[in-house]
N, C-alpha and C positions, 0 to 999 in steps of 0.2 A: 040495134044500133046499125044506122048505114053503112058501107066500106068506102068511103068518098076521101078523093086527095084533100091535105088540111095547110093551107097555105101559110100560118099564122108557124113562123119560124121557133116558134117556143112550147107549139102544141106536143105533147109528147103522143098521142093518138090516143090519151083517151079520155072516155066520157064527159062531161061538164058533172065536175064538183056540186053535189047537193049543199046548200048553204047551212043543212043539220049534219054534215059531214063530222065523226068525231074520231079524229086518227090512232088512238087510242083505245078506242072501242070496239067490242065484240064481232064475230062475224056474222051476226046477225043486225047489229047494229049497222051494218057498213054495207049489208045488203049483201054480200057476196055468197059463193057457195058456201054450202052448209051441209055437204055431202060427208061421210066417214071418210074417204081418199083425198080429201081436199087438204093443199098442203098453203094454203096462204098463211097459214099464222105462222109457219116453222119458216116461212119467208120472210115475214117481215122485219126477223133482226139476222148478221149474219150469224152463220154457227161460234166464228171466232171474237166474233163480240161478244156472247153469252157466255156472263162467270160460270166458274165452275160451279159445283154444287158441294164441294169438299170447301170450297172459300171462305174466308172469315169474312168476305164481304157481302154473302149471297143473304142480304138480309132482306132482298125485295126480289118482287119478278119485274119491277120497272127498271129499265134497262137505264134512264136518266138517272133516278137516285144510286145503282149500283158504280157509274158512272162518277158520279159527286164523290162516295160513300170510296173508292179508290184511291183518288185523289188525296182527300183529306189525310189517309193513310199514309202515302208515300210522302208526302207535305212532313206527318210526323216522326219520317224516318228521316230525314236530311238533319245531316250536322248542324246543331246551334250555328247563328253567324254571329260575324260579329266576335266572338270569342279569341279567333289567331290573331287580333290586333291588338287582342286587351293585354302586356305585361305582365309574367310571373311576377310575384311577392317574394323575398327572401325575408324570413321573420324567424326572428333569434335573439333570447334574452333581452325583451321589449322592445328590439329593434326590430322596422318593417321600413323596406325598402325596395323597389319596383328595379327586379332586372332587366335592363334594355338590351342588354348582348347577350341573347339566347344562345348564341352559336357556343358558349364557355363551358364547359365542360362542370359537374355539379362538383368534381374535384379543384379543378381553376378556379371556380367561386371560393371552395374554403379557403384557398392561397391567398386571394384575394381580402377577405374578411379577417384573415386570421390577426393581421398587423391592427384589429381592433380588438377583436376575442383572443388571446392567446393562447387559452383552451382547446381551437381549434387547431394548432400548429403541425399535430402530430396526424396525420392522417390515417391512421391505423386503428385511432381513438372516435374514429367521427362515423357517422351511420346515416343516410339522408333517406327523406322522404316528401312524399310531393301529397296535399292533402287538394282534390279539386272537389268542390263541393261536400258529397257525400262516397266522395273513391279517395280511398287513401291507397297509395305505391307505395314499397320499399325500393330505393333505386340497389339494384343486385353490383353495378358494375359505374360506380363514382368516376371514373378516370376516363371510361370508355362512352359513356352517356352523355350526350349532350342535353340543357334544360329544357333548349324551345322540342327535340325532339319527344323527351317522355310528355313535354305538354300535349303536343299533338297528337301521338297513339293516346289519350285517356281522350281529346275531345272528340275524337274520331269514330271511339266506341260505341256500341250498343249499351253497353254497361252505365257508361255516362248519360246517353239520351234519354235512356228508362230510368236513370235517378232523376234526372231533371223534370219528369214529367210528374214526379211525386214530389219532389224539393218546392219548399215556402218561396226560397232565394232564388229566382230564375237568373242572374247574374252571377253568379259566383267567382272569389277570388281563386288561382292558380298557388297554392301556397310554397316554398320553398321550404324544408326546413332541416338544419342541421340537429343532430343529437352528440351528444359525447357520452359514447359508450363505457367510457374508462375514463377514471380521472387519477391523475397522480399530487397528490400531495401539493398544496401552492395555486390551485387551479382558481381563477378571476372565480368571485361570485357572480351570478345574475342578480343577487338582491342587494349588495352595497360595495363602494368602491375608495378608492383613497380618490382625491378632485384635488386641484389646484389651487381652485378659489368656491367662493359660494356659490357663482354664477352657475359655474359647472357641473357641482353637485345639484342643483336645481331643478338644470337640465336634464340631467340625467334621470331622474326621476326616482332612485335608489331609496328601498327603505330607509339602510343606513349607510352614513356617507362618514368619509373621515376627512378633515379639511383642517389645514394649516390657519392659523391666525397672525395677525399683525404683531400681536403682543409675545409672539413668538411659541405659543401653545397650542398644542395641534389638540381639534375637538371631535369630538361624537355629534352624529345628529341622527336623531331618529324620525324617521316621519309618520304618525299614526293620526288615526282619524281623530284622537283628541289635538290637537297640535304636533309641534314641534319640540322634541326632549332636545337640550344644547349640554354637556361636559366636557370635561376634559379628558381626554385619550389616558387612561390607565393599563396599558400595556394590550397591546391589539395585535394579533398576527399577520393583519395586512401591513402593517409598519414596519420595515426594518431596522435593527439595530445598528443604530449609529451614533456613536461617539463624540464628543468636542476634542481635537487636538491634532498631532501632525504628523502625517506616510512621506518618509524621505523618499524622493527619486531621484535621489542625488547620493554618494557615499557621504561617509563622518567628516566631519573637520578633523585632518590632521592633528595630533599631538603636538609635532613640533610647532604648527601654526598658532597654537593657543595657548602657547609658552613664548613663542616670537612678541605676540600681544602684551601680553601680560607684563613682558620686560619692557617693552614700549610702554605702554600704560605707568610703568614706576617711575620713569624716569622725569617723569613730570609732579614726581612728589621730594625731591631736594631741597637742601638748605631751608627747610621752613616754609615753603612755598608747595602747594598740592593742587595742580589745578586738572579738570579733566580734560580729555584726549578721545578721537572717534577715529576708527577702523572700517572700511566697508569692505567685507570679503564677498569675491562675484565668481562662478564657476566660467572656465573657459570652455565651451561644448568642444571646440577645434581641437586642442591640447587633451582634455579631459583631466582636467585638475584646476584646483582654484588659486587665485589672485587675493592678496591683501592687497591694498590702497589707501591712503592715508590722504586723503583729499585737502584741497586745502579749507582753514577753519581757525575759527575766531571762539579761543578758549578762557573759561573763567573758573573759581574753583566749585561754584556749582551750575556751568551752564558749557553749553558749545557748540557753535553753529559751524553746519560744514555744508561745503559748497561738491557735488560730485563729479569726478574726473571725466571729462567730455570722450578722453580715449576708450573707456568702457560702457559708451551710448551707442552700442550698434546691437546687431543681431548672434554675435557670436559668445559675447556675453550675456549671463544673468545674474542680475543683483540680488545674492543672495541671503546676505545678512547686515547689519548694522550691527557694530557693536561700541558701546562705549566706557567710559570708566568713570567712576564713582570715590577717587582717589580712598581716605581714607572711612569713607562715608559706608553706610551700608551699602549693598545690592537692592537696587527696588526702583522700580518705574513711577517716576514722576507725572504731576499734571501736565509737563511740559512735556516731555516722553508722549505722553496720550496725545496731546495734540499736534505732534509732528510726525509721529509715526502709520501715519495713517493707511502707505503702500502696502501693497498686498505679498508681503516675505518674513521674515526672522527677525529679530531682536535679542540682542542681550546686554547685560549691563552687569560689569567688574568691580564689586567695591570687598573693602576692608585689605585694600591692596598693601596696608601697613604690616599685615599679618605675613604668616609662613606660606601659609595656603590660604589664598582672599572666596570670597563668595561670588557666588557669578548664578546671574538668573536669566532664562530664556521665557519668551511668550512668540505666540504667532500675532501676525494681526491679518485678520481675514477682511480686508476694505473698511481696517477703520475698527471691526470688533476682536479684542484681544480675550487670548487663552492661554496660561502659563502652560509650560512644559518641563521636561525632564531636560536640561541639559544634555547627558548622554545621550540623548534621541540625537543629538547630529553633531555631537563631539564626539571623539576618540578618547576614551578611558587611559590611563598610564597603564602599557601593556607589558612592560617590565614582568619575566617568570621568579619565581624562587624555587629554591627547594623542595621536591616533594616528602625529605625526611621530617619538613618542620609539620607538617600534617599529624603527626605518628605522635606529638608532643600535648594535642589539643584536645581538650575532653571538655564537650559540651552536655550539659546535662537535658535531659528529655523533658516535655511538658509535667509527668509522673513525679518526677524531682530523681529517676534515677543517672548514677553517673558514669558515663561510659566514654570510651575515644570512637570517635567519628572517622570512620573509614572512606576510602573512595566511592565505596558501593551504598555509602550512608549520604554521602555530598560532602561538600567541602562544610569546614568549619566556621 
């Protein structure tokens, strides 16, 4: 080869390229020395490009494929994407619902949930865990954990990447999930509920539901793959025990009051003439004691319309009873009674007023539906004491037929 200046800006000085040139190829192929000290093939890659020989990638001496053959490698170490946008799941007792505010602590979520689940309430009872994929967490520290953070250290993982590489599901949900480690007594089912209405129980999707009816009977419903079993509620422990009748939060009607009455009420049974008479007694919240009223009213001897005194239509009174009388007639609520009584307070009704001691009957009406009561429930009894030597006189005999005197430590007689 000549040593001649080479004017062509791009010539690097050497040779012209054989057009069988194969870059690739051997050093015999490429013509070049072929000597034992000849060092062009230790040159042709640099030292610091050539993998190691200890590498999991050193699966060629072709410097391109070990190059791809990297690549590919580190491509499958990068964190899933896509993933920190996707929403945890809170799923509990059939419910599944996508947390948007990671930032809440997996304690603040129970706080949160509890006013549905109130199983939850007690936080000493609850235990969480976070199932992603095929990695399940226990969160050690509920209070101090935020969600989007335990989400992030598992997607972040080795642990995570090398499930995923084996997982069917390359998407997987985030799952949130509460446990109650402890239950006390009373604690909501997850498999049936008391509902409101049908709709509700529907929705809810509960094996078994308990549901109020029209007809005023509360039912079972069972949901199984053959249908739907429908009865009636035979004493259920989701039910509470409750009663027809009435919790004063008011004191008794006075004594004197219902003897005030009473002689009002007589006095419209003279000379032959018995006709009934109406009372409306209203508690005064101000004062704190009650008011009789005697409204005005258009009387016959079995009927009486009465008009209510506009000075106890405010806010300081409440109209607490209607009472009327029955002159010589029994005690007993009429058809007429039923259909004018409809307000939502007290009723009673004074007959055989001809007598020593007359009869007197009370009912609620709860908007219209009536339930007798006990009188004493919000009268005052005659509290008159007597003697306690006339005790010492009384000998009640025992269910046995034996006969003994009744002491104090026995109860009264």
């Amino acid at each position: 080869m000549s040593n001649q200046n080479n004017n062509d800006p791009f010539d690097l000085g050497s040779e012209p390229i054989n057009e069988d040139f194969d870059p690739f190829g051997s050093e015999a192929d490429i013509g070049g020395n072929t000597s034992e000290d000849s060092t062009v093939a230790d040159t042709a890659v640099p030292e610091e490009s050539k993998p190691e020989t200890s590498s999991p990638t050193d699966v060629t001496d072709n410097p391109l494929d070990s190059a791809v053959k990297i690549a590919e490698i580190k491509e499958a170490e990068k964190p899933p994407q896509g993933f920190a946008d996707k929403p945890p799941v809170f799923e509990y007792a059939g419910a599944t619902e996508n947390i948007e505010d990671t930032s809440k602590t997996f304690d603040e979520l129970r706080i949160e949930k509890s006013s549905d689940f109130p199983e939850l309430e007690d936080g000493k009872r609850v235990s969480w865990t976070v199932e992603y994929g095929k990695i399940v967490k226990n969160v050690a520290d509920p209070k101090g954990t935020s969600i989007g953070k335990m989400k992030s250290d598992i997607e972040t993982s080795k642990e995570f990447t090398d499930s995923l590489k084996k997982a069917k599901d390359k998407n997987p949900a985030c799952k949130v999930k509460p446990r109650v480690t402890a239950q006390s007594k009373g604690t909501a089912s997850v498999y049936k509920g008391v509902f409101a209405n049908m709709q509700d129980a529907v929705s809810a999707g509960k094996v078994i539901s308990i549901v109020p009816s029209k007809d005023g009977k509360v039912y079972e419903i069972r949901n199984t793959e053959m249908g739907k079993f429908v009865t009636p509620v035979v004493g259920c422990e989701l039910l509470s025990d409750v009663q027809a009748g009435f919790i004063p939060a008011l004191p008794l009607i006075p004594m004197n009051v219902m003897t005030q009455i009473v002689t009002f009420f007589r006095h419209y049974m003279r000379d032959g003439v018995s006709q009934e008479a109406l009372v409306n007694i209203y508690w005064d919240k101000k004062e704190g004691l009650f008011h009789m009223d005697v409204p005005e009213q258009t009387a016959t001897k079995v009927s009486v319309d009465g008009y209510p005194n506009l000075n106890f239509a405010n806010d300081r009174y409440i109209h607490y009873m209607d009472i009327h009388s029955h002159n010589n007639m029994k005690a007993f609520f009429s058809a007429k009674d039923d259909a004018d009584e409809k307000a939502t307070r007290l009723y009673s009704v004074v007959g055989r007023l001809d007598k020593y001691f007359p009869e007197i009957k009370t009912r609620i009406s709860n908007g219209g539906k009536y339930w007798p009561i006990d009188p004493a429930e919000v009268f005052e009894l005659i509290s008159d004491q007597f003697p306690e030597d006339w005790k010492e006189n009384v000998h009640c005999k025992t269910p046995n037929g034996d006969g003994r005197t009744l002491r104090d430590s026995d109860g009264d007689a």
